[in-house]
Gaussian input, Z-matrix of N, CA and C with variables (Angstrom, degrees):
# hf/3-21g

backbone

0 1
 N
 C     1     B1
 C     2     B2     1     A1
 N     3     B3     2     A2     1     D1
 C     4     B4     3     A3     2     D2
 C     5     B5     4     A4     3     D3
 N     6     B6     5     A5     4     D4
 C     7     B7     6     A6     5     D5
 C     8     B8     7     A7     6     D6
 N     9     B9     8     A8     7     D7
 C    10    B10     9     A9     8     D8
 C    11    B11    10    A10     9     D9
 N    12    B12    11    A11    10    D10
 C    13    B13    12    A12    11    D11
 C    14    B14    13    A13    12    D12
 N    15    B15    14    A14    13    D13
 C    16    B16    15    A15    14    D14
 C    17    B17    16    A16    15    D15
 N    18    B18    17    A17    16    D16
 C    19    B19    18    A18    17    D17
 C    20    B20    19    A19    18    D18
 N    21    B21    20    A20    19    D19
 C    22    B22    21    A21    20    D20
 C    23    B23    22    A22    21    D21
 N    24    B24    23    A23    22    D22
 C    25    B25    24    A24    23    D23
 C    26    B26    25    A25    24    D24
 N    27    B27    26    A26    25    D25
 C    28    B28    27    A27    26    D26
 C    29    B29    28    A28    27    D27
 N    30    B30    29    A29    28    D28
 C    31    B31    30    A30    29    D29
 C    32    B32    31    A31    30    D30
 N    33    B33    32    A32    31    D31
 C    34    B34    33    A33    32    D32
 C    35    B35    34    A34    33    D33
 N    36    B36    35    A35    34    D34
 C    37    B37    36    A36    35    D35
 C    38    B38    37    A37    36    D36
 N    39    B39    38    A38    37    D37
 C    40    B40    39    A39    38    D38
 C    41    B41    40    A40    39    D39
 N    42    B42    41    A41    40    D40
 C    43    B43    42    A42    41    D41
 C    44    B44    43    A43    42    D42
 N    45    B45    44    A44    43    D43
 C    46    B46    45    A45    44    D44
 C    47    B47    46    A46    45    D45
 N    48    B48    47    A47    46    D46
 C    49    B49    48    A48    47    D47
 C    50    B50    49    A49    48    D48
 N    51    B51    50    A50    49    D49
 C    52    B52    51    A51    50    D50
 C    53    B53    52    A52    51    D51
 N    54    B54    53    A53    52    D52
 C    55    B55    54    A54    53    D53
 C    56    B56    55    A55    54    D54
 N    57    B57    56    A56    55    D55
 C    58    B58    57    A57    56    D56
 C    59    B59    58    A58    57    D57
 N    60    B60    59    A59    58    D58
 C    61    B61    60    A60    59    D59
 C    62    B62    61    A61    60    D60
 N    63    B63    62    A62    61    D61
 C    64    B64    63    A63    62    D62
 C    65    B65    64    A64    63    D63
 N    66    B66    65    A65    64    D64
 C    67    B67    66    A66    65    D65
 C    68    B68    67    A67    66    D66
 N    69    B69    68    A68    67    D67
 C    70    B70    69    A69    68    D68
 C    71    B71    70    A70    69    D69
 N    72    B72    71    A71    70    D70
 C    73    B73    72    A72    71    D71
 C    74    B74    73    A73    72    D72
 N    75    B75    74    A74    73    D73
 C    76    B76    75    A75    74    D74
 C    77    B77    76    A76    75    D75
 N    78    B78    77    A77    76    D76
 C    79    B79    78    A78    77    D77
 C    80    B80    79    A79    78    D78
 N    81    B81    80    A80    79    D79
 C    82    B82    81    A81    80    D80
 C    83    B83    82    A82    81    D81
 N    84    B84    83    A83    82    D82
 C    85    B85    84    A84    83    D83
 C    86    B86    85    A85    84    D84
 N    87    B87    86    A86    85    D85
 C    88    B88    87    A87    86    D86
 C    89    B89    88    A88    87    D87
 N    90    B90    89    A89    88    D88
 C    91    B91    90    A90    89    D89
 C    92    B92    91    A91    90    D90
 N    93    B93    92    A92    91    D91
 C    94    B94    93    A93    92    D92
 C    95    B95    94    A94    93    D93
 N    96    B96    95    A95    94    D94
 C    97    B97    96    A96    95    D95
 C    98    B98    97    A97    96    D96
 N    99    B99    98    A98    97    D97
 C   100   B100    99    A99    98    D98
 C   101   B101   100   A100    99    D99
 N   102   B102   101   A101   100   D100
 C   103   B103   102   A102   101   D101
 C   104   B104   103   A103   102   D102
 N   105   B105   104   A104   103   D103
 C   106   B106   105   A105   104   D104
 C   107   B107   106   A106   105   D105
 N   108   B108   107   A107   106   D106
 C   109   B109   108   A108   107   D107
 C   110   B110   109   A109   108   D108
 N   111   B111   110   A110   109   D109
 C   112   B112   111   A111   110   D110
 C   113   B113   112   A112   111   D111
 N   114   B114   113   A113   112   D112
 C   115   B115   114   A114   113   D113
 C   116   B116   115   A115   114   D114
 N   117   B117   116   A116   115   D115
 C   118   B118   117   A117   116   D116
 C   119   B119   118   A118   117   D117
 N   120   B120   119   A119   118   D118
 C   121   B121   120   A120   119   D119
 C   122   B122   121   A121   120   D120
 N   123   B123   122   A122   121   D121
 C   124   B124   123   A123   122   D122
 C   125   B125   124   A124   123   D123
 N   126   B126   125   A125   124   D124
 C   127   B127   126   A126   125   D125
 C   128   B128   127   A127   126   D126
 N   129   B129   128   A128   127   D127
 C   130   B130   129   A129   128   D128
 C   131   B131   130   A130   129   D129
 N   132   B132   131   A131   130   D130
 C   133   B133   132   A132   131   D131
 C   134   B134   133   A133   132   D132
 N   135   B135   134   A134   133   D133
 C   136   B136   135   A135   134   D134
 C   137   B137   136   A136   135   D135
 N   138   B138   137   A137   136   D136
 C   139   B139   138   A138   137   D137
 C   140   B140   139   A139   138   D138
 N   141   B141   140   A140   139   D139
 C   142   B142   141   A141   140   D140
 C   143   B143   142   A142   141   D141
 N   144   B144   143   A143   142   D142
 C   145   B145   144   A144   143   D143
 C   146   B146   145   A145   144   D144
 N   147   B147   146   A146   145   D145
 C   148   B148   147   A147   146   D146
 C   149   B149   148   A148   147   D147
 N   150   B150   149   A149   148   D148
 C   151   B151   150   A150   149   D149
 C   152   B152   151   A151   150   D150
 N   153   B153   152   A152   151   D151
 C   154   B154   153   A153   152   D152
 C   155   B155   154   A154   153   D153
 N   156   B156   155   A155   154   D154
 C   157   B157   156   A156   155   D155
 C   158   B158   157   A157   156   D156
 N   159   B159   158   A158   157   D157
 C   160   B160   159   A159   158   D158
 C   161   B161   160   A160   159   D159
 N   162   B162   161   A161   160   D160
 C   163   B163   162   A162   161   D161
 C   164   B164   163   A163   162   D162
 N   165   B165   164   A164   163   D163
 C   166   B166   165   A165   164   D164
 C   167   B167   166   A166   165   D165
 N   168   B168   167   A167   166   D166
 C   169   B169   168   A168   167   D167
 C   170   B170   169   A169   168   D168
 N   171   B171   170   A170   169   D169
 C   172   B172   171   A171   170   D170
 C   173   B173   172   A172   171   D171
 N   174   B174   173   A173   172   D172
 C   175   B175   174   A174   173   D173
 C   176   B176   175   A175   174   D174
 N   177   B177   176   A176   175   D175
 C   178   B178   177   A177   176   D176
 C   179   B179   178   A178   177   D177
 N   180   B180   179   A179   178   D178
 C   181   B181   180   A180   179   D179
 C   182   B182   181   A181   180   D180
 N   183   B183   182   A182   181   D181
 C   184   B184   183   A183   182   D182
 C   185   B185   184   A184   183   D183
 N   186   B186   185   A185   184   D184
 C   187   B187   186   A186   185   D185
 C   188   B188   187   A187   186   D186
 N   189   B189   188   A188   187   D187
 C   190   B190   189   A189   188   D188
 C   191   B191   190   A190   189   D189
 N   192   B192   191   A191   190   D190
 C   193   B193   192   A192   191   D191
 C   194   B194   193   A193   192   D192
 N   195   B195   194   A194   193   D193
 C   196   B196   195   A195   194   D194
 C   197   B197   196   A196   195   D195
 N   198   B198   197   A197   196   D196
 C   199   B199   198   A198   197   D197
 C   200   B200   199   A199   198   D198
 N   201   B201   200   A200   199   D199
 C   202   B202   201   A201   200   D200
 C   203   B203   202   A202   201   D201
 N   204   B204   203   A203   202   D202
 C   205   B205   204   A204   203   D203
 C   206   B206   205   A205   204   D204
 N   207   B207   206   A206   205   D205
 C   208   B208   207   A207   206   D206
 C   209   B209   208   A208   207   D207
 N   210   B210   209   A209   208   D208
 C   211   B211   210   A210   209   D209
 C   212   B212   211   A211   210   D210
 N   213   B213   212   A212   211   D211
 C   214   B214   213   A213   212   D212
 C   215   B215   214   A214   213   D213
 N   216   B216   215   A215   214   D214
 C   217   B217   216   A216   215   D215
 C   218   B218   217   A217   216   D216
 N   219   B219   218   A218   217   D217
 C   220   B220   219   A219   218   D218
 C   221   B221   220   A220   219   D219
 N   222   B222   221   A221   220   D220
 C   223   B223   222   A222   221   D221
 C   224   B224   223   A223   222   D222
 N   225   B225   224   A224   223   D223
 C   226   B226   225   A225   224   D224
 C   227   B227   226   A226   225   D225
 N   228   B228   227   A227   226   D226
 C   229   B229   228   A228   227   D227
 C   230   B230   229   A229   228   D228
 N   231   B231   230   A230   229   D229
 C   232   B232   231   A231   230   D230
 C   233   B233   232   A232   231   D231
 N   234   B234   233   A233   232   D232
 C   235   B235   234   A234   233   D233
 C   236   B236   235   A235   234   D234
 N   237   B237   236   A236   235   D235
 C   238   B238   237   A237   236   D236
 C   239   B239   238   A238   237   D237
 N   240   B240   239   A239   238   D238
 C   241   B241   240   A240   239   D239
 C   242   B242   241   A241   240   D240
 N   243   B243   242   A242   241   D241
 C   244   B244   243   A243   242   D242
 C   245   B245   244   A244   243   D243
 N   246   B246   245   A245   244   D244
 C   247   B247   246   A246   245   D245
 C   248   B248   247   A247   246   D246
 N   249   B249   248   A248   247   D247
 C   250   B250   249   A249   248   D248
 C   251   B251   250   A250   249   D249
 N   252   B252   251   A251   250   D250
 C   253   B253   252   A252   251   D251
 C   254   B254   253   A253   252   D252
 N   255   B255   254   A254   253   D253
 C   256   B256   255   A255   254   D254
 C   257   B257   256   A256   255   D255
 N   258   B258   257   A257   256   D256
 C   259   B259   258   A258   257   D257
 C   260   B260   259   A259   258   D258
 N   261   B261   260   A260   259   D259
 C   262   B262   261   A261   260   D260
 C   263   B263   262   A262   261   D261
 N   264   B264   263   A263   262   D262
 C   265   B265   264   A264   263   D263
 C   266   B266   265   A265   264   D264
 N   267   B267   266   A266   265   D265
 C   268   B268   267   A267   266   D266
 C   269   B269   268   A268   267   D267
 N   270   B270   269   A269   268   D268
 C   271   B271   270   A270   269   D269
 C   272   B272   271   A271   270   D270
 N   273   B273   272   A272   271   D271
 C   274   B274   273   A273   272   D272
 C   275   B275   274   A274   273   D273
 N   276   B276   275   A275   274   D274
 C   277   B277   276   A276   275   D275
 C   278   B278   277   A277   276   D276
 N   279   B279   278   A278   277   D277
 C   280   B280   279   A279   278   D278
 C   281   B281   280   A280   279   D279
 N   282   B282   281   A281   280   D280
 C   283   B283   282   A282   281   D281
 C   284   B284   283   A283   282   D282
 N   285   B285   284   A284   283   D283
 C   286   B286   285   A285   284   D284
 C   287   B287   286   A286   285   D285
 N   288   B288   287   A287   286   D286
 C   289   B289   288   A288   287   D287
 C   290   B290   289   A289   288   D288
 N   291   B291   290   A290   289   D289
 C   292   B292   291   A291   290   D290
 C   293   B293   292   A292   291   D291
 N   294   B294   293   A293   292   D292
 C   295   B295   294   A294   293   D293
 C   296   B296   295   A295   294   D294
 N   297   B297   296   A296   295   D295
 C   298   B298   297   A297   296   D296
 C   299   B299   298   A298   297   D297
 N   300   B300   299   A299   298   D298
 C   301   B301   300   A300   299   D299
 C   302   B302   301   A301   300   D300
 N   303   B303   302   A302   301   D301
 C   304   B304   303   A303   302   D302
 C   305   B305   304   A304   303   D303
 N   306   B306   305   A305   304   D304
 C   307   B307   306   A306   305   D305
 C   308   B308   307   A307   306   D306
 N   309   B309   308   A308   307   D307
 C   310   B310   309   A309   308   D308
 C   311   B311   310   A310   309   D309
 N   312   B312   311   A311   310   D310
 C   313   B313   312   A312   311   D311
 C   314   B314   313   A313   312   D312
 N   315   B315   314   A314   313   D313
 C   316   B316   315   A315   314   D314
 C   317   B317   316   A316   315   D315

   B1=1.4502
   B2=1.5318
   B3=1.6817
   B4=1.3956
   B5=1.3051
   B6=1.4044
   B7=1.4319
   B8=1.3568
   B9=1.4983
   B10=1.3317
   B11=1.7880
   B12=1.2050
   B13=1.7428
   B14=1.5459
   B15=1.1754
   B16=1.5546
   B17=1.6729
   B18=1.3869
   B19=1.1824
   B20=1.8296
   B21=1.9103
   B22=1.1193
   B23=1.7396
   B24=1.0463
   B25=1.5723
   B26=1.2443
   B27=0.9094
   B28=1.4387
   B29=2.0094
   B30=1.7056
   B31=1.3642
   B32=1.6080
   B33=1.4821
   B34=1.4972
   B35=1.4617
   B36=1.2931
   B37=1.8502
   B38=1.1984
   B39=1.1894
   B40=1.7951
   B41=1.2522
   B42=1.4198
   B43=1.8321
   B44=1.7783
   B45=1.0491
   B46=1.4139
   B47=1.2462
   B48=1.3501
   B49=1.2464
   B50=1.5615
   B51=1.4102
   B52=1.3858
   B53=1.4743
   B54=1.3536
   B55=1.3677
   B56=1.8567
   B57=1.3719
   B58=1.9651
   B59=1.5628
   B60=1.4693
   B61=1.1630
   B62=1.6794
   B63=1.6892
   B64=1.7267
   B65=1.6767
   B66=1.2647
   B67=1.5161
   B68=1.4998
   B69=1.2124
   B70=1.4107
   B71=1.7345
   B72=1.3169
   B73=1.1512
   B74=1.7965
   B75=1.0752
   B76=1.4648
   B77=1.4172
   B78=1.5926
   B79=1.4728
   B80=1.5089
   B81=1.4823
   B82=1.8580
   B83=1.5890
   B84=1.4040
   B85=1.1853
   B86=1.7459
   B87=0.7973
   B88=1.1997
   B89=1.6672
   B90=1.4250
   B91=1.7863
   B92=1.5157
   B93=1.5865
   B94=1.3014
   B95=1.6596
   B96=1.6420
   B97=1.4144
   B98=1.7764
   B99=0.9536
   B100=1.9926
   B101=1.5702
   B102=1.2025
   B103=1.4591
   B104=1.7603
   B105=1.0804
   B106=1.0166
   B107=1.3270
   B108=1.2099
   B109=1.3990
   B110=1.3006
   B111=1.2283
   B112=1.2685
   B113=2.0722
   B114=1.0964
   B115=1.1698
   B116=1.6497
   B117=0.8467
   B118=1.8949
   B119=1.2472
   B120=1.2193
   B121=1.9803
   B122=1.5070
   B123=1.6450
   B124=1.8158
   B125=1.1727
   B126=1.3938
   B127=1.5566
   B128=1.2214
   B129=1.8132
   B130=1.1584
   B131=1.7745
   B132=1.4977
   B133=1.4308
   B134=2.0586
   B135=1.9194
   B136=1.4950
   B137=1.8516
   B138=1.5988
   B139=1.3195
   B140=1.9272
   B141=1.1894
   B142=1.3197
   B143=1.8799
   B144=1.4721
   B145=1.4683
   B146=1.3822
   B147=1.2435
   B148=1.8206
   B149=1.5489
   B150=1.5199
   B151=1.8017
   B152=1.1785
   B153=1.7399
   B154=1.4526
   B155=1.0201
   B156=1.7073
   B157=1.5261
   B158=1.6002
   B159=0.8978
   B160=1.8824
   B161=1.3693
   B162=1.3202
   B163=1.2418
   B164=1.9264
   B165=1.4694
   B166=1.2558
   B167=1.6277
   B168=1.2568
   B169=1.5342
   B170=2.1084
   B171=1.1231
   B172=1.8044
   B173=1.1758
   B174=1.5579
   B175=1.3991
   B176=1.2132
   B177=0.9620
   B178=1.4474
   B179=1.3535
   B180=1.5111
   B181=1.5165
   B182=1.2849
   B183=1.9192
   B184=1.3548
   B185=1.3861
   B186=1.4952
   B187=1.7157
   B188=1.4246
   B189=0.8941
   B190=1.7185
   B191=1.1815
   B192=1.7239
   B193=1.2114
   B194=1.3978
   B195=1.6580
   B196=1.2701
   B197=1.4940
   B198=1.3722
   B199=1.6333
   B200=1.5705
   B201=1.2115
   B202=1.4926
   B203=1.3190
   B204=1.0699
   B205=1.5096
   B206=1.4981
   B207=1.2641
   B208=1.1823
   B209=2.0373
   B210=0.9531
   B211=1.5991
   B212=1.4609
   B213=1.4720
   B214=1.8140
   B215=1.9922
   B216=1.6993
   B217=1.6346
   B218=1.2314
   B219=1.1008
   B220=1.5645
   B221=1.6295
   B222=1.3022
   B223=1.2569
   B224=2.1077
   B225=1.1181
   B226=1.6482
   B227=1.5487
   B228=1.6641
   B229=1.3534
   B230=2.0940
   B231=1.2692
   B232=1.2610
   B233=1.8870
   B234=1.3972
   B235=1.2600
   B236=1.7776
   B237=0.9986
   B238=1.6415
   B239=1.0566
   B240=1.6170
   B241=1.8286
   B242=1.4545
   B243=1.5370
   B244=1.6888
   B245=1.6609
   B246=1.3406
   B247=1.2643
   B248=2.1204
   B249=0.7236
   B250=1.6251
   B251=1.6863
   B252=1.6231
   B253=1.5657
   B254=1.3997
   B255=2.0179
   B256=1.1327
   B257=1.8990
   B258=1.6243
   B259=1.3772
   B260=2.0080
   B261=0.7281
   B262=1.6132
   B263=1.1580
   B264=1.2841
   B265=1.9904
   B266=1.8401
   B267=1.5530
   B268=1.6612
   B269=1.3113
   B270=1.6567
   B271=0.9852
   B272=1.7535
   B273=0.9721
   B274=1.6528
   B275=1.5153
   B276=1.5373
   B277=1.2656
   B278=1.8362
   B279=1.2881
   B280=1.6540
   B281=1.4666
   B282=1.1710
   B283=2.0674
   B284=1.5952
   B285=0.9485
   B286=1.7642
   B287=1.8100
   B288=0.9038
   B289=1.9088
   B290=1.1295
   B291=1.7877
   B292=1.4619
   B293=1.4933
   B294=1.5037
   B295=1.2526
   B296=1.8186
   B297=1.1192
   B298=1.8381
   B299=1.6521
   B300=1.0075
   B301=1.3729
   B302=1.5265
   B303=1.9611
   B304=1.3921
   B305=1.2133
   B306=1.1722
   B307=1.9594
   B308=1.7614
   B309=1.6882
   B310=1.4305
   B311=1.6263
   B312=1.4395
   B313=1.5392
   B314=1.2614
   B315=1.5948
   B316=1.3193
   B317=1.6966
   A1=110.45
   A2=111.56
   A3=90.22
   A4=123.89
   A5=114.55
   A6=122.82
   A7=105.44
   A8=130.72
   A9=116.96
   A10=97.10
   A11=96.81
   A12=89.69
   A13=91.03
   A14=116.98
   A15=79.80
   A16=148.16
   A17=100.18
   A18=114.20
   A19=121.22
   A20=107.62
   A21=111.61
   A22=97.97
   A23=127.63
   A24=128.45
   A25=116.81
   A26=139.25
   A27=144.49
   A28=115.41
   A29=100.89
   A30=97.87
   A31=111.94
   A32=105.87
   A33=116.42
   A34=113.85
   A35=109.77
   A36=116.62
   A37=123.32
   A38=110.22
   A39=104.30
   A40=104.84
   A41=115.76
   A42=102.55
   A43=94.87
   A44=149.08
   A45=122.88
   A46=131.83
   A47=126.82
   A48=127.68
   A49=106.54
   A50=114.72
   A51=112.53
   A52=116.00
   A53=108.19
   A54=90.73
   A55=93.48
   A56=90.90
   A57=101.04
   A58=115.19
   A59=112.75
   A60=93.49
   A61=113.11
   A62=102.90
   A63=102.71
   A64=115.70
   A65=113.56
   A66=113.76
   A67=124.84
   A68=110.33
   A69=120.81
   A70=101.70
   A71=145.93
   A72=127.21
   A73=115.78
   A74=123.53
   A75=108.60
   A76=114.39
   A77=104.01
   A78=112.58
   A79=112.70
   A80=94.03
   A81=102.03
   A82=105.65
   A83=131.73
   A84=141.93
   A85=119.50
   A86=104.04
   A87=117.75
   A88=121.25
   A89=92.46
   A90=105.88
   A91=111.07
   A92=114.72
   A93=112.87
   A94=102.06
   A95=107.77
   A96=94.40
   A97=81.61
   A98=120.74
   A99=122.69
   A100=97.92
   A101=149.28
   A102=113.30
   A103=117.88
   A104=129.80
   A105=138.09
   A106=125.89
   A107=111.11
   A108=129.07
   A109=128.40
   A110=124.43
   A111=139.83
   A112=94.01
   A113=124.05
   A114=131.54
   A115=89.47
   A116=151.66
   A117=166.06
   A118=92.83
   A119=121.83
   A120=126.95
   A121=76.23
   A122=97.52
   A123=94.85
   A124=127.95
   A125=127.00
   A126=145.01
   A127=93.44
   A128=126.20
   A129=123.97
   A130=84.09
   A131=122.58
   A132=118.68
   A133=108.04
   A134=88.03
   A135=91.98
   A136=122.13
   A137=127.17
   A138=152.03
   A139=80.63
   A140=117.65
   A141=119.67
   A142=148.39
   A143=92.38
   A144=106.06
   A145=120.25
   A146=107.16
   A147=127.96
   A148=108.21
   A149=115.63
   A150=114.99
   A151=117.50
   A152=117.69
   A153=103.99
   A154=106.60
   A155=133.84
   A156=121.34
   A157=97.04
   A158=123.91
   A159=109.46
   A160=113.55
   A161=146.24
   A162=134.51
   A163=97.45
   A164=120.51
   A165=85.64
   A166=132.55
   A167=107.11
   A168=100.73
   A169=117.52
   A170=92.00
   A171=99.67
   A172=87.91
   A173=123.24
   A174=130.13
   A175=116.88
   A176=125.93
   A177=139.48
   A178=119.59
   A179=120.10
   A180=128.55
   A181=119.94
   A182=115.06
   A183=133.16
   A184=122.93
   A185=105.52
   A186=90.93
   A187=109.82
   A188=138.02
   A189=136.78
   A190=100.55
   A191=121.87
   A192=137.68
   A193=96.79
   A194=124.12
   A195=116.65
   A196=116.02
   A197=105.84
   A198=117.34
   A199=98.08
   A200=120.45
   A201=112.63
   A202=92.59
   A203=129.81
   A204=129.64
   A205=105.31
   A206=132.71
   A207=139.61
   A208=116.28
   A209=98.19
   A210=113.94
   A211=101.02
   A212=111.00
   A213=125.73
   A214=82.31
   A215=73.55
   A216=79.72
   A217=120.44
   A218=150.20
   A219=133.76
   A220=102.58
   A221=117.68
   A222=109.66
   A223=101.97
   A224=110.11
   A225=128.47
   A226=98.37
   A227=102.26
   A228=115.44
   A229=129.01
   A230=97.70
   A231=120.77
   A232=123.10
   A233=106.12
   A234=119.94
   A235=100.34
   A236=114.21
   A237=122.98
   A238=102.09
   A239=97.12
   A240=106.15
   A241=122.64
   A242=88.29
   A243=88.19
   A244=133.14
   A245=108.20
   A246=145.98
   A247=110.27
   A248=96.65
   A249=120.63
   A250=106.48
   A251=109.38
   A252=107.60
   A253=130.15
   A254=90.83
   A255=109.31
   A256=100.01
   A257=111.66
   A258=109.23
   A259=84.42
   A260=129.84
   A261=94.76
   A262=125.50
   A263=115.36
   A264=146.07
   A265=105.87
   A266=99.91
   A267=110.19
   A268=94.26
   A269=139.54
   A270=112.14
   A271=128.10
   A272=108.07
   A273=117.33
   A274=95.79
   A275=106.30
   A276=118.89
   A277=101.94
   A278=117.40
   A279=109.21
   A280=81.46
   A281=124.24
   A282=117.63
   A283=90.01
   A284=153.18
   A285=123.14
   A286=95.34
   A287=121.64
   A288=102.31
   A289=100.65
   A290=135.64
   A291=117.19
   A292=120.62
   A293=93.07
   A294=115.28
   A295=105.78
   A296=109.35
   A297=116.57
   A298=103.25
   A299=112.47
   A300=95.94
   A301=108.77
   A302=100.00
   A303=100.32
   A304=116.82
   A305=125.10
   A306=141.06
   A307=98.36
   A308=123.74
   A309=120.47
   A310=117.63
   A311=115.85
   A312=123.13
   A313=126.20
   A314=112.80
   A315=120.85
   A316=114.77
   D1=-38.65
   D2=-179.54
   D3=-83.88
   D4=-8.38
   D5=177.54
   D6=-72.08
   D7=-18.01
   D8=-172.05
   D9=-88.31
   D10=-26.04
   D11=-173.34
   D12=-77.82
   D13=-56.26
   D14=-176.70
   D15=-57.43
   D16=-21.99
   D17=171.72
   D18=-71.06
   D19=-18.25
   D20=-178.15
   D21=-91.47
   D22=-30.09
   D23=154.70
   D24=-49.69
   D25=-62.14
   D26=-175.32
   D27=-61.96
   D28=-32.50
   D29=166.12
   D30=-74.75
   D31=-39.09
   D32=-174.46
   D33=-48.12
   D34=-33.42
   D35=168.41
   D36=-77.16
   D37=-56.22
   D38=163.86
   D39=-37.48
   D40=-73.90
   D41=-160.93
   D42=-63.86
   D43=-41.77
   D44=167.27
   D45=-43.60
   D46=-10.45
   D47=-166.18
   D48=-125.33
   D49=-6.34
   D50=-172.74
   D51=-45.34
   D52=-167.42
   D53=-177.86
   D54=-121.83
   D55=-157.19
   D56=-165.56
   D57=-54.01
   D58=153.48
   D59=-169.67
   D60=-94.02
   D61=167.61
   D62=-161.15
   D63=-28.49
   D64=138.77
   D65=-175.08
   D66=92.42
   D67=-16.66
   D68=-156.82
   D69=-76.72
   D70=150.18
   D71=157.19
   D72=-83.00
   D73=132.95
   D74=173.81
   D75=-68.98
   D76=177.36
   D77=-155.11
   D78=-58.70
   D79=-48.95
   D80=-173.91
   D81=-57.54
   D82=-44.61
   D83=161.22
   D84=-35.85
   D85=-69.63
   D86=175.64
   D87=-48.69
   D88=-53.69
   D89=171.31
   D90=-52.04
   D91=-32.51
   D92=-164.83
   D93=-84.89
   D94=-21.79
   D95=-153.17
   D96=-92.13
   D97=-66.26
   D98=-178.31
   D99=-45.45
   D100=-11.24
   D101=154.59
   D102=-99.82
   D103=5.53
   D104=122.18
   D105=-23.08
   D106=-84.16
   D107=169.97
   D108=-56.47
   D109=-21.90
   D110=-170.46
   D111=-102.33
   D112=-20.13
   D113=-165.27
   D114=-106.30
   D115=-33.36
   D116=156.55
   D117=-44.50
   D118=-67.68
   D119=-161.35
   D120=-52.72
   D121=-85.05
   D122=-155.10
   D123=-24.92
   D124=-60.21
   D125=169.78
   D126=-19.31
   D127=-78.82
   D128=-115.31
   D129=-101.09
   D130=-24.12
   D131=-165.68
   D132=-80.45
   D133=-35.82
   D134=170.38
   D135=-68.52
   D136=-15.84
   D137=-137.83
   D138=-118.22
   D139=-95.81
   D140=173.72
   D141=-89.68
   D142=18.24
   D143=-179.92
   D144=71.66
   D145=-81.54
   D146=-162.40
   D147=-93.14
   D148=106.88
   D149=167.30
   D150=-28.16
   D151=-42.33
   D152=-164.99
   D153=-62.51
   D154=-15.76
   D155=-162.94
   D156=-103.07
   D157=-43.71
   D158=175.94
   D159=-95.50
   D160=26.10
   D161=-163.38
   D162=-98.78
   D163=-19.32
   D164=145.49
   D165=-104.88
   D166=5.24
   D167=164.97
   D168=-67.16
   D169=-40.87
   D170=168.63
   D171=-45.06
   D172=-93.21
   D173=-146.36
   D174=-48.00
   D175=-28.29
   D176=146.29
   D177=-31.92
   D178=-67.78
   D179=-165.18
   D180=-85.48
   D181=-20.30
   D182=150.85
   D183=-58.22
   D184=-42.07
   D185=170.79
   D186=-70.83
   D187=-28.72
   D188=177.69
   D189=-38.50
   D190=-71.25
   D191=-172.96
   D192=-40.55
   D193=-61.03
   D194=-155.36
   D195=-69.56
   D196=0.69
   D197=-172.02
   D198=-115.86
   D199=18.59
   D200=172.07
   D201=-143.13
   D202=19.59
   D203=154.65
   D204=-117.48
   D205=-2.36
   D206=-164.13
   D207=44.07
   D208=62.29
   D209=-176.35
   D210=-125.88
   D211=-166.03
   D212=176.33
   D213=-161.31
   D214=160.34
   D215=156.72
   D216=-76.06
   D217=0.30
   D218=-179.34
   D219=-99.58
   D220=-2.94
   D221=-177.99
   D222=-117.03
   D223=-9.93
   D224=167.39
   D225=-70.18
   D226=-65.00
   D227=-177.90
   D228=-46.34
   D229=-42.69
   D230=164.35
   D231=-69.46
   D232=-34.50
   D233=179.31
   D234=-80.30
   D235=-29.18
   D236=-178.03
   D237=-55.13
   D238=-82.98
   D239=170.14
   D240=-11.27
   D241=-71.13
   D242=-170.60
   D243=-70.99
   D244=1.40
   D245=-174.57
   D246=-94.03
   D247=-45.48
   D248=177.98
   D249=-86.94
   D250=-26.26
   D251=175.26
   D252=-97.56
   D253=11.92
   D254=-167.29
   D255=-146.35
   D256=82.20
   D257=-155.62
   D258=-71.19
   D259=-35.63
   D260=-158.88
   D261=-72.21
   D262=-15.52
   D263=169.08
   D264=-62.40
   D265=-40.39
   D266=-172.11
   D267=-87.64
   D268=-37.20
   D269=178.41
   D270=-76.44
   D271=13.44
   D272=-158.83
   D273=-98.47
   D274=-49.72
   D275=-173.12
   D276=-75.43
   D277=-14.03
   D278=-164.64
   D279=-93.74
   D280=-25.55
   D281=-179.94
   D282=-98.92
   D283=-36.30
   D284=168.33
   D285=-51.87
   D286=-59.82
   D287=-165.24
   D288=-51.07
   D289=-43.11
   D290=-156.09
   D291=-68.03
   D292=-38.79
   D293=177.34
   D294=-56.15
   D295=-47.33
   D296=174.28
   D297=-52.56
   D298=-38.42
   D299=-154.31
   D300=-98.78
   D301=-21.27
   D302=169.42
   D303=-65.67
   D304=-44.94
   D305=-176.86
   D306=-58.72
   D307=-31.32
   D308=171.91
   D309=-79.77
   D310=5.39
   D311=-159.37
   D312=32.41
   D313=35.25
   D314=-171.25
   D315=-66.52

C-alpha cells in the first residue's frame, strides 16, 4: 500500500511539473522571441508613429525573428495566449526581458 502511494505521488509530480502544452514555446524561448519583437514595435512606432505606415515593414522584420528562432506566428501567437492566461508565467518572462535589457544598457 505504501508503495502504491508513493508511486501515485511521484507520478502526481511529473504530470505537475510537465512542461508547456504541445505547441507552446517554452519560457526561455519565448523571452527571446517577444523581446525581439517587443523591441521591433518600439523601433518602428518610436521611428514612424502611425502602424498604418510601418505595419508592413514590422511584419516583415518579425518574421525574420520568427525564422531565426525557428517559430511562425501562429505558434508565437498561441504561446502568447497561453502566457497572458497564465499571469505569473507572463510575469517572469516580462522581468527576464527587463533584466536583459537592463544588463544591455539599452
Amino acid at each position: 500500500m505504501k508503495v502504491l502511494v508513493a508511486l501515485l505521488l511521484t507520478l502526481g509530480l511529473f504530470s505537475c511539473s510537465s512542461n508547456n502544452p504541445k505547441g507552446i514555446l517554452d519560457e526561455e524561448k519565448m523571452t527571446e522571441v517577444l523581446q525581439e519583437v517587443m523591441l521591433l514595435e518600439n523601433y518602428y512606432q518610436s521611428k514612424y508613429g502611425s502602424p498604418s505606415v510601418y505595419k508592413s515593414a514590422l511584419d516583415s522584420s518579425v518574421e525574420v525573428v520568427f525564422k531565426k528562432h525557428q517559430t511562425n506566428r501562429l505558434q508565437f501567437s498561441k504561446s502568447f495566449d497561453f502566457y497572458a492566461q497564465n499571469p505569473n508565467l507572463f510575469q517572469k518572462i516580462q522581468a527576464k526581458i527587463i533584466e536583459n535589457l537592463n544588463s544591455k544598457h539599452l
